[in-house]
MARRO-436646 format. One record per atom (N, C-alpha, C, O): x, y, z. Coordinates in steps of 0.2 Angstrom, whole numbers, plus 5000, padded with zeros to 4 digits. Layout:
! residues N
XYZ;...
***
This chain:
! residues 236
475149624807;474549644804;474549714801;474849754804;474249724795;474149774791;473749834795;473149814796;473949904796;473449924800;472949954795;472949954789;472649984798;471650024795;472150084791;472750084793;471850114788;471850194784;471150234790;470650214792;471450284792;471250364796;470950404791;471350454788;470350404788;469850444784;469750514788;469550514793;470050564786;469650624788;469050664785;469050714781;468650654787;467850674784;467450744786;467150744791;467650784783;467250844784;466650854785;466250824781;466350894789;465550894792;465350974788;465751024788;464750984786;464551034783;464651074787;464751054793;464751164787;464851214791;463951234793;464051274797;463351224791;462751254792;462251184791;462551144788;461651164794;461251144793;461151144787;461251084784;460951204784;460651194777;460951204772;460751224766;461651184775;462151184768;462251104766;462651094761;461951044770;462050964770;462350964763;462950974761;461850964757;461750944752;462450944747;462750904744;462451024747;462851034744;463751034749;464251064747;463751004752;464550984756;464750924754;465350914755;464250874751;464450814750;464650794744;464450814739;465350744744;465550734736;465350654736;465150624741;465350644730;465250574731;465650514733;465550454735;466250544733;466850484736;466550494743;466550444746;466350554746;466350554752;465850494756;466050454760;465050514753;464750464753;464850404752;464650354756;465350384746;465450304745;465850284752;465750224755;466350344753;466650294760;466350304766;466650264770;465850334768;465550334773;465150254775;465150224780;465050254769;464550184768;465150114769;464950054770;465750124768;466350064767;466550104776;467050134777;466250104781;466550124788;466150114792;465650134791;466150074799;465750064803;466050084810;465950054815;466550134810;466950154816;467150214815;467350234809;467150244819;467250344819;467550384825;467150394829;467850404825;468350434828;467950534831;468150574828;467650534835;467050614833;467250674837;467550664842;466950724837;467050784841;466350774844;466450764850;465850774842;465150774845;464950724840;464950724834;464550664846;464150604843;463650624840;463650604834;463250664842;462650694841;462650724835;462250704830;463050754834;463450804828;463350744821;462950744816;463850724822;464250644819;463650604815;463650584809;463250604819;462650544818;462150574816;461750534813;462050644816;461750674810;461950684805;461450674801;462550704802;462850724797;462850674794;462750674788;463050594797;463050514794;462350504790;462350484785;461650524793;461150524790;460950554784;460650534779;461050634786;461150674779;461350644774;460950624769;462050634774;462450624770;462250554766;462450544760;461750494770;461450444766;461750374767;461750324764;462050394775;462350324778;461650264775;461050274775;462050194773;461650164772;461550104778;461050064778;462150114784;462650044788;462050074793;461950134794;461650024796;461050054804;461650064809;462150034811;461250144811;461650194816;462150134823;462650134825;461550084824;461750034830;462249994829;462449964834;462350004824;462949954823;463749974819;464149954816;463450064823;464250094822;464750094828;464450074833;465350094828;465750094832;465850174833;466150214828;465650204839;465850274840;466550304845;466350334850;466850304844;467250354850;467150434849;467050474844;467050444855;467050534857;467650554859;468050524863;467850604855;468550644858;468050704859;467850724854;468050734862;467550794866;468050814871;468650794872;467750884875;468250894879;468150864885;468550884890;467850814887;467950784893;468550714893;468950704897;468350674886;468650634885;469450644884;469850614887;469450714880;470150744881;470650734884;471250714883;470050764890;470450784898;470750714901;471250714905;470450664898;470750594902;471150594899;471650564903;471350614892;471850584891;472150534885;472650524882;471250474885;471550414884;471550424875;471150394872;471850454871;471650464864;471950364862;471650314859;472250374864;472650274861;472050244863;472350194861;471650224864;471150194864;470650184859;470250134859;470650244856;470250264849;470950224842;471050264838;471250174842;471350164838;471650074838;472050044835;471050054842;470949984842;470849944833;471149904829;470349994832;470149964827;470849974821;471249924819;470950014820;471550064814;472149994815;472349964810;472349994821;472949954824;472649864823;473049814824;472049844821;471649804820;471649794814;471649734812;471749824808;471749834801;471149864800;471249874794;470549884802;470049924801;470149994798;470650024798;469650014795;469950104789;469150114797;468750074799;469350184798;469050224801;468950304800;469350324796;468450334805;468550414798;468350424807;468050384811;468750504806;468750544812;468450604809;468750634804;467750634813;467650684811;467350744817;467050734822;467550814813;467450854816;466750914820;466150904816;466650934822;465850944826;465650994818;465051004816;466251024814;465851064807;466751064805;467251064809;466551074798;466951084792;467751024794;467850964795;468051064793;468851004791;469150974798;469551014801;469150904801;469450894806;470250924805;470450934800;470450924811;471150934813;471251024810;471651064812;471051034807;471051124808;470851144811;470251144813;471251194814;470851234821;470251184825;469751204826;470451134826;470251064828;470651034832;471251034831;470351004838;470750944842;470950894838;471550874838;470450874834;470550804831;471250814827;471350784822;471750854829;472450854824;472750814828;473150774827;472450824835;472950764841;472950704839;473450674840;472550684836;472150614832;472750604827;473250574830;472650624821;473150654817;473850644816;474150614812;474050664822;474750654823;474750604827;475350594827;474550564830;474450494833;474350454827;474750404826;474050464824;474050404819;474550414814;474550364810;474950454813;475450454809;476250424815;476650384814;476050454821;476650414825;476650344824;477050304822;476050324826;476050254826;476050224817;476250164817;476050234812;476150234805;475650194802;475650144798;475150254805;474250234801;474250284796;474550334795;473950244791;474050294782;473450354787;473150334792;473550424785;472950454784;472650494778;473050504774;472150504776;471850504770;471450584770;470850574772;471550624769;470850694769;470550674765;470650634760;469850714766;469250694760;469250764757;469650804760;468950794753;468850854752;468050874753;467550834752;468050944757;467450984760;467551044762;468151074762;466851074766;467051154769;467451164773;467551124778;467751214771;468251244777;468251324778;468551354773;467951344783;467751424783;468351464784;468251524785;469051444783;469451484784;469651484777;469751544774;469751424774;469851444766;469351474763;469451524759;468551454763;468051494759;468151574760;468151624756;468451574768;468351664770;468851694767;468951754766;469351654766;469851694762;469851684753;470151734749;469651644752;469351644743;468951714741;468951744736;468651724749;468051804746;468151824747;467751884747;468851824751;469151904755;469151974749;468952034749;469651944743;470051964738;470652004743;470852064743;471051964746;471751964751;471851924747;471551884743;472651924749;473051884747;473051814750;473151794756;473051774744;472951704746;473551664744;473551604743;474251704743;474951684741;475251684747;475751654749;475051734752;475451734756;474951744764;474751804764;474751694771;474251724772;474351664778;474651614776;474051664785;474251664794;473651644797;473351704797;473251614800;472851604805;473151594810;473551544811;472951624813;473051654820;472651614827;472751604833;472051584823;471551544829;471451634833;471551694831;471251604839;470851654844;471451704846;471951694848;471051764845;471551824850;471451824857;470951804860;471951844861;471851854869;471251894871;471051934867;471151874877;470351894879;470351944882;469851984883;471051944887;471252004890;471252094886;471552094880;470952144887;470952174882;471652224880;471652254874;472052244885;472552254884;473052214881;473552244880;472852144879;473552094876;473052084870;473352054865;472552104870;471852074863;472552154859;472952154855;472252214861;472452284857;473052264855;473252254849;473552254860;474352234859;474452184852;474752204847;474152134853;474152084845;473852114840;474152104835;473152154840;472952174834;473352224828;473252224822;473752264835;474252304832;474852284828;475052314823;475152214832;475652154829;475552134823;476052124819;474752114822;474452094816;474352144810;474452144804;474052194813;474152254807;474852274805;474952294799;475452264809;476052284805;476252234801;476452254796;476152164804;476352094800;475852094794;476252094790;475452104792;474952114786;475352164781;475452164775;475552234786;475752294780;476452274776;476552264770;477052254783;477652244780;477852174778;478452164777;477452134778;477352054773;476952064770;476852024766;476452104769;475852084763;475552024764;475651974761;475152024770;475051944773;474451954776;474352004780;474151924773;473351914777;473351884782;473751834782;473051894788;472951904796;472051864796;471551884794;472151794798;471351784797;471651774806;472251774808;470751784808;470751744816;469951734817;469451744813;470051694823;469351694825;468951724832;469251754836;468251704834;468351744841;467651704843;467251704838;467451674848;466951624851;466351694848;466451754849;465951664846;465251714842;464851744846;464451784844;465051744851;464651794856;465051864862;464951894867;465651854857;466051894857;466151934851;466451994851;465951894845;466051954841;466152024839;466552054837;465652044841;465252104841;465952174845;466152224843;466252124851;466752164856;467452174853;467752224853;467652104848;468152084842;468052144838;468652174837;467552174836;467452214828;467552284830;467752324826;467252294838;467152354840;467952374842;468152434842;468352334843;469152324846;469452344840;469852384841;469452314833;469752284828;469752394825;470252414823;469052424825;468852484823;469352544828;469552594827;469352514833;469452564837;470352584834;470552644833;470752514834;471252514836;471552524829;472052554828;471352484823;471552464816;471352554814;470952594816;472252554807;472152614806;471552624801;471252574799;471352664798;470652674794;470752654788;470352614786;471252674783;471452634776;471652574776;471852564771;471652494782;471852444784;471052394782;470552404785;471052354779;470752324778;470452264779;470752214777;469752244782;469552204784;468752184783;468252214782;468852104783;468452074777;468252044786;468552034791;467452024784;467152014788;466751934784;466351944780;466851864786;466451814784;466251764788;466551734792;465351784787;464951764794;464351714790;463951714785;464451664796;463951604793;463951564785;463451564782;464551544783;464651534779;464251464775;463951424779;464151464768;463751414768;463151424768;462751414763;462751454774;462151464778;461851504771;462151514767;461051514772;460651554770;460751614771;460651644766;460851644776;460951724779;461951714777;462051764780;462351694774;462851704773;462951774773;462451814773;463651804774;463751894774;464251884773;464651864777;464551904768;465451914766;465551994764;465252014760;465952034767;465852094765;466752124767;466952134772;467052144763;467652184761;467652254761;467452274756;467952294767;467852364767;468452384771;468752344775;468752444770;469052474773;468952494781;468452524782;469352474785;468952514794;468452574792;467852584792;468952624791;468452674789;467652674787;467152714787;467852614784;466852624779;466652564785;466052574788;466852524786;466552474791;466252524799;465852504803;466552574799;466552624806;465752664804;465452694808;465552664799;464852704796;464352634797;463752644798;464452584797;464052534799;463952504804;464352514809;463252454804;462852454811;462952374811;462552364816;463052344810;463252254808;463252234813;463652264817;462752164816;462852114822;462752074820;462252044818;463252044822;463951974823;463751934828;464051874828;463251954834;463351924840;462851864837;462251864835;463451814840;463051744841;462951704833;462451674831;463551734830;463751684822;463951694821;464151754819;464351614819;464951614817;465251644810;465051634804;465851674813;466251724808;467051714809;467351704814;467351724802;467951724801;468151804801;467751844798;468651834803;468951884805;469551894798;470051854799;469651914794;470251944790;470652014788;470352064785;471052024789;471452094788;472052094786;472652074788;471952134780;472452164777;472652224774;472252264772;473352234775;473352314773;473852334768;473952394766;
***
């Protein structure tokens, strides 16, 4: 039997960004899928509305990969349908599954097993934050989350600042949003002052803030971060 196509479908990065996250292939395939592969139901099933799902919510087919379901383990079980011949879309709690995402576990399971996978195009806050950085986008690292320890947090940032100067390599990361604020204050202390870092918070959103400044000029400012989400960039 012919197996299903694995849609990967992007979820808007804000609330009030819905409108403008959607393309229209996006929409047309939402509407051609009655099975979903999701990080948060709740998430999933709103953005399905947004976006102008036509198929009644009740007669969707949902799996949760969340972190409980994780923990069991059972990911092979989410791919009844795909293995069935069914096309299904796996999506993320906001912007591009499988980046900096669980759902890459998905991902590579469906390629093991030799499920077509498909991206869709949509937001993704590590590329938007680096489009507005004005950093180099030829040559450039994410990193995901730095250590929480502050003695191994100092240790890496200084790693990252020399790997930025002597590759010419943009340094993105990230930091759970109510950390932020400790991130910036870390990032000042220890980053030399002509070293450069770009700050993109809330991306999409109405309050959007992208702002490029040297440590130095960022150290004369009073900017809080706590509790929204931001992409971290440095380069020197």
């Amino acid at each position: 039997m012919e197996k299903g196509t694995l849609f990967l479908i992007p979820v808007p990065l804000s609330e009030q960004a819905s409108a403008k996250s959607y393309t229209s292939y996006l929409v047309e395939t939402i509407n051609s899928l009655d099975e979903y592969i999701v990080e948060n139901e709740k998430t999933a099933r709103k953005f399905l509305k947004q976006a102008g799902l036509k198929i009644p919510q009740q007669d969707l087919i949902i799996y949760d990969y969340g972190k409980h379901a994780r923990e069991k383990g059972n990911i092979k079980d989410f791919f009844k349908g795909l293995l069935a011949g069914k096309n299904v879309g796996l999506m993320s709690e906001a912007g591009c599954p499988g980046v900096a995402d669980p759902g890459a576990d998905i991902v590579a399971e469906a390629h093991r097993i030799g499920v077509k996978v498909v991206p869709l195009a949509g937001p993704s806050s590590i590329l938007l934050a680096l489009m507005s950085s004005g950093f180099s986008g030829q040559k450039f690292a994410f990193q995901g989350y730095l250590p929480i320890d502050k003695a191994d947090r100092t240790k890496r940032i200084k790693e990252l600042e020399i790997q930025a100067s002597k590759e010419n390599q943009t340094q993105i990361f990230i930091e759970t949003p109510f950390r932020n604020n400790q991130l910036l204050a870390e990032l000042l202390k220890t980053c030399k002052g002509q070293t450069k870092l770009c700050i993109a918070c809330d991306l999409t959103d109405e309050h959007e803030f992208i702002k490029t400044m040297t440590v130095e000029q960022w150290k004369k400012r009073t900017d809080d971060f706590h509790k929204r989400p931001a992409i971290f960039l440095m380069y020197s």
